[in-house]
C-alpha positions in Angstrom: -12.2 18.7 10.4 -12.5 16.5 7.1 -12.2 20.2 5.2 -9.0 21.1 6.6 -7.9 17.7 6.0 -9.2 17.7 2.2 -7.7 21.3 2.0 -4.2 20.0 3.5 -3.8 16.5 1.1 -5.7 17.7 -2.0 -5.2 14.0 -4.0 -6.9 12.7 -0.9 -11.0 12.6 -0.4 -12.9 11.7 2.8 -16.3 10.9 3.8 -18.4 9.3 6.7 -20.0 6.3 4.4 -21.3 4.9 7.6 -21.3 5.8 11.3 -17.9 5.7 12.7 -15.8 4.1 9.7 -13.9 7.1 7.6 -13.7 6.2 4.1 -10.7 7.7 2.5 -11.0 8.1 -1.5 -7.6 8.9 -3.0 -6.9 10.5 -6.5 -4.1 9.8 -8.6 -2.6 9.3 -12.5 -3.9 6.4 -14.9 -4.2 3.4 -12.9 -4.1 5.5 -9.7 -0.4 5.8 -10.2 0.7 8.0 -7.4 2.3 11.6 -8.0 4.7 13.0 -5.9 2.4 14.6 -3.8 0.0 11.8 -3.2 2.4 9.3 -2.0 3.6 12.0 0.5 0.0 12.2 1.5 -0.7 8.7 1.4 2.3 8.3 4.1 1.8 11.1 6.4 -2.4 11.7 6.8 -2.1 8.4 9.5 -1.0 10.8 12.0 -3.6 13.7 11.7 -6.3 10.7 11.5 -5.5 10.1 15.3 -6.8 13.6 15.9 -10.4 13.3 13.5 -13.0 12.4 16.6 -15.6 9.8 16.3 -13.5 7.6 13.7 -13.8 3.6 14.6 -12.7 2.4 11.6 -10.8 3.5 8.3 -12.1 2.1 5.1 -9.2 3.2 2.6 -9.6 2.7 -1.8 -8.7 4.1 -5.0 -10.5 6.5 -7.2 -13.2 4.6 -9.9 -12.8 1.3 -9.1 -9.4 1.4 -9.2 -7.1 0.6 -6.4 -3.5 1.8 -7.3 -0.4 0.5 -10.2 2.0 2.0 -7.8 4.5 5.1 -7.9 4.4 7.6 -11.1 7.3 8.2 -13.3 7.3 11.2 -11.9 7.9 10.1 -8.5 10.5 8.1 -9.6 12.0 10.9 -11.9 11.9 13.7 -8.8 13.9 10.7 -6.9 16.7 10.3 -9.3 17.2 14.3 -10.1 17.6 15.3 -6.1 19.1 13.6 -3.4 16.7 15.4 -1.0 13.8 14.4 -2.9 15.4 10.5 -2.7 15.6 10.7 1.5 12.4 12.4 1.5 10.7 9.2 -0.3 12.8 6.8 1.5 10.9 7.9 4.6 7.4 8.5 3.2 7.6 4.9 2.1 8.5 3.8 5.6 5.7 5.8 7.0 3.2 4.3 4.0 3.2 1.1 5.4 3.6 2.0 9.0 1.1 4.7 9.3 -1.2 1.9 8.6 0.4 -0.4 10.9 0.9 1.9 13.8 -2.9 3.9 13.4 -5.0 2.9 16.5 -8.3 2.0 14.7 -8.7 -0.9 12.6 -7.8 -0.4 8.5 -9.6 -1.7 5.6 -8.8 -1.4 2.3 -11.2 -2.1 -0.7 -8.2 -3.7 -3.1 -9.9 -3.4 -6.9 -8.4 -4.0 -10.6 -4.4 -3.3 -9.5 -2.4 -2.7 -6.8 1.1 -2.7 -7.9 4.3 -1.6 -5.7 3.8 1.2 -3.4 -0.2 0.4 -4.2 0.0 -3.1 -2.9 2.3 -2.0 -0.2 -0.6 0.0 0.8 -2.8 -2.6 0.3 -1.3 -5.0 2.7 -0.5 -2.6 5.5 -4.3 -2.4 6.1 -5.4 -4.5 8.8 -7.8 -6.6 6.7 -7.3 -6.4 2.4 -10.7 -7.1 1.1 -9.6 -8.4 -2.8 -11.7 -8.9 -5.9 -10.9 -12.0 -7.8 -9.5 -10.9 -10.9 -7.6 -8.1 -8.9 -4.1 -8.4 -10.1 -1.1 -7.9 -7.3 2.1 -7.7 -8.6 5.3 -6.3 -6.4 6.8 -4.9 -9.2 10.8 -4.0 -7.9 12.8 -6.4 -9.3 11.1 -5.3 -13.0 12.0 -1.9 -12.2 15.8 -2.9 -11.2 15.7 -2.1 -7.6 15.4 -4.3 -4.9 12.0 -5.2 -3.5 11.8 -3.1 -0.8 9.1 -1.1 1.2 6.7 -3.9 2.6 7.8 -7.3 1.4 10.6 -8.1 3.2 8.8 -6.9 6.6 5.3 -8.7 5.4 5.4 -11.3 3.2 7.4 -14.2 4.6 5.3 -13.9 7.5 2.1 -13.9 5.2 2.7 -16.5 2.8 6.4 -18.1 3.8 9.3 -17.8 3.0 9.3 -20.5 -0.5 6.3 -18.2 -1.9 7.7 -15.1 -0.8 11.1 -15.4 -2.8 9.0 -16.7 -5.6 7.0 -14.4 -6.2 9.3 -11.6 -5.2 12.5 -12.6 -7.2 10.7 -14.0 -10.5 8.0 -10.6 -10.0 5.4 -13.2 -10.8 1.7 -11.6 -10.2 -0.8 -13.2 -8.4 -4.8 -12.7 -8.9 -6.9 -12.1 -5.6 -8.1 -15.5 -5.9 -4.4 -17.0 -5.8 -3.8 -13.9 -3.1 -6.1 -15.5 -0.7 -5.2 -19.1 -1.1 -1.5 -18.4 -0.2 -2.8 -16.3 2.4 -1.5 -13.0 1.0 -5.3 -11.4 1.6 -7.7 -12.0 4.0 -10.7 -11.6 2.1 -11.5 -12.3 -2.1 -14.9 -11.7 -3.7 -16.4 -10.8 -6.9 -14.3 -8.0 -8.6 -17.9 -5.9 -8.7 -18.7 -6.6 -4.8 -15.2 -5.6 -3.5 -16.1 -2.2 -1.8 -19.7 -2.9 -1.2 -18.0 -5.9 1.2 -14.9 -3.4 2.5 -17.3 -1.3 3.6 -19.7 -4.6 5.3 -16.6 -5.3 7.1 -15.5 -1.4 8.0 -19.1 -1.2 9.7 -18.4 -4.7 11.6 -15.1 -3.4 13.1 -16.7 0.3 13.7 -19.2 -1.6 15.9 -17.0 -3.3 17.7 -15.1 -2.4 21.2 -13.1 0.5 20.7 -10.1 -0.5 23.2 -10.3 -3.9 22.5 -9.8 -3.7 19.0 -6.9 -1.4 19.6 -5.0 -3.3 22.3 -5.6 -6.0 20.0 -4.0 -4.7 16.8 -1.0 -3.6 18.5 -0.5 -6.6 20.1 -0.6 -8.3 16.5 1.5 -5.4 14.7 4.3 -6.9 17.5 5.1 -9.6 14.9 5.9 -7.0 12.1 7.6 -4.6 14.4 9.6 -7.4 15.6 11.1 -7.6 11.5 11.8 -3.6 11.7 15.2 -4.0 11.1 14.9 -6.0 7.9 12.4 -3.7 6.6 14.7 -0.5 7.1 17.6 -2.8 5.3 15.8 -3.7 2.7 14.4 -0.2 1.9 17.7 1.5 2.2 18.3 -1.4 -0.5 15.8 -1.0 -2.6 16.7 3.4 -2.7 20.1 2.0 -3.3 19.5 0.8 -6.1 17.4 4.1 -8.1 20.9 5.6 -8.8 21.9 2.5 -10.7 22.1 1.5 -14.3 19.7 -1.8 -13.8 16.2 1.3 -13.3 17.5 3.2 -16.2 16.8 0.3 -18.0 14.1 -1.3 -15.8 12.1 2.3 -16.3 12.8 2.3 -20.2 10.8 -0.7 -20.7 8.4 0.1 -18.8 7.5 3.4 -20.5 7.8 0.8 -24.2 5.9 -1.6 -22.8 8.7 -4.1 -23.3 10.4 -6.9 -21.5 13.5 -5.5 -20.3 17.2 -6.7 -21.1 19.3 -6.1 -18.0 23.2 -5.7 -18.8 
C-alpha cells in the first residue's frame, strides 16, 4: 500500500517509524519550497490515508531537518500564466489545511528550521505542532502582496487572538518557536536538535491511545474551525485575488533580490 502511495505522490516518502504512527517525509526545493506537484500532493494524500490500514497516528515533516519556506516560484509562476492552474491551487490550498483537519487519526508534525506560508499552514493544521526553539514561522502574504489567506484567518485569532493575530499578520512579523508557544500559536517547543525525536514521542503516545475516542474527539474540536469556514473560503478567494495584481509583481521581485520591497 505505502508503494502505490510513494509511486502515486513521488515528492512524498512514507514509513512505519513506530507501530501504528505513519511518518510522512516530504521532498521539495531549497528550504523545502514546494513545487507544483508537491503542494498538490501535500493537499490531496489526506484522503487515500483514510484507506492505509493499521495507521493510529500521522507523524508529518520535511526533508533534512527542514520543515518547509512555503510555495516555489514556480508554483506561484504556473498560477499567474493559467487561470486553470490558479483555481486548481485555490482548492489544493483549501484541502492543505483541511485534509489535515478533517483526517480521522490524530496529526503531528515535527516543525524544524522554517515553515513559512503554505509550510506553516501545514504546520498548524496538524493536530499537535511540535516546534524547535529557533524554528522561525513567518506567514509570509502580505510580503508577497496578496492577502494572507489559506489558514490564518480560519486559525489564528482563535490560536493567539485577535490583537496578535492582526499583528503579526498585517506587519508579517516572524515569530521563533519559543515566542510560537508563548502566544499559544504551537503546542509544543523544544530544542531545535530534539524536534522530531519528541514528534515522534508524542506520535507513539496518540498511536497508543483509543482509536474512537481520539477520533470523536478531534472532530468534535475541529467544530471550532469549521464553524469559521466561511471566513476562510473569503479570505482565500482574497488572497488568489490578489496574484493577478501589480502589488505580487513587485512582492515576488524582491523576493527573488533579496530586498525589502517598495509597494506603489
Amino acid at each position: 500500500m505505502l508503494a502505490s502511495l510513494e509511486a502515486r505522490y513521488p515528492g512524498l516518502a512514507f514509513a512505519w517509524p513506530r507501530p501504528g504512527v505513519l511518518e510522512i517525509t516530504f521532498r521539495g526545493e531549497k528550504l523545502n519550497a514546494m513545487p507544483p506537484a508537491l503542494h498538490r500532493a501535500l493537499a490531496r494524500v489526506w484522503r487515500d490515508l483514510e484507506a492505509v490500514e493499521g495507521v493510529r497516528a500521522v507523524l508529518l515533516r520535511g526533508e533534512g531537518g527542514v520543515f518547509s519556506a512555503g510555495g516555489s516560484f514556480g508554483l506561484i509562476e504556473e498560477m499567474r500564466a493559467s487561470h486553470e492552474a490558479l483555481l486548481r491551487v485555490f482548492w489544493e490550498a483549501r484541502d492543505l489545511v483541511l485534509g489535515p483537519l478533517n483526517f480521522p487519526r490524530p496529526v503531528v508534525a515535527a516543525v524544524e528550521k522554517v515553515a513559512v506560508g503554505a509550510g506553516l499552514a501545514l504546520a498548524l493544521a496538524a493536530d499537535i505542532a511540535v516546534v524547535g526553539k529557533g524554528t522561525r514561522l513567518l506567514d509570509g502574504h502580505l510580503r508577497l502582496g496578496v492577502a494572507a489567506g489559506d489558514h490564518a484567518v480560519l486559525l489564528w485569532p482563535l490560536l493567539v487572538g485577535m490583537a496578535k493575530a492582526k499583528y503579526h499578520l498585517l506587519l508579517n512579523e516572524p515569530l521563533t518557536g519559543e515566542e510560537a508557544e508563548r502566544l499559544g500559536l504551537v503546542a509544543l517547543v523544544v530544542e531545535d536538535e530534539k524536534v522530531y525525536e519528541k514528534a515522534l514521542e508524542v506520535a507513539e503516545r496518540l498511536a497508543q491511545g483509543p482509536k474512537e475516542a481520539l477520533h470523536h474527539t478531534k472532530h468534535a474540536l475541529n467544530h471550532w474551525y469549521r464553524s469559521f469556514l466561511p471566513h476562510f473560503e473569503l479570505s482565500l478567494a482574497l488572497e488568489f485575488l490578489g496574484f493577478s495584481g501589480k502589488e505580487l509583481e513587485e512582492g515576488l521581485k524582491a523576493l527573488k533580490e533579496k530586498r525589502p520591497p517598495e509597494f506603489p
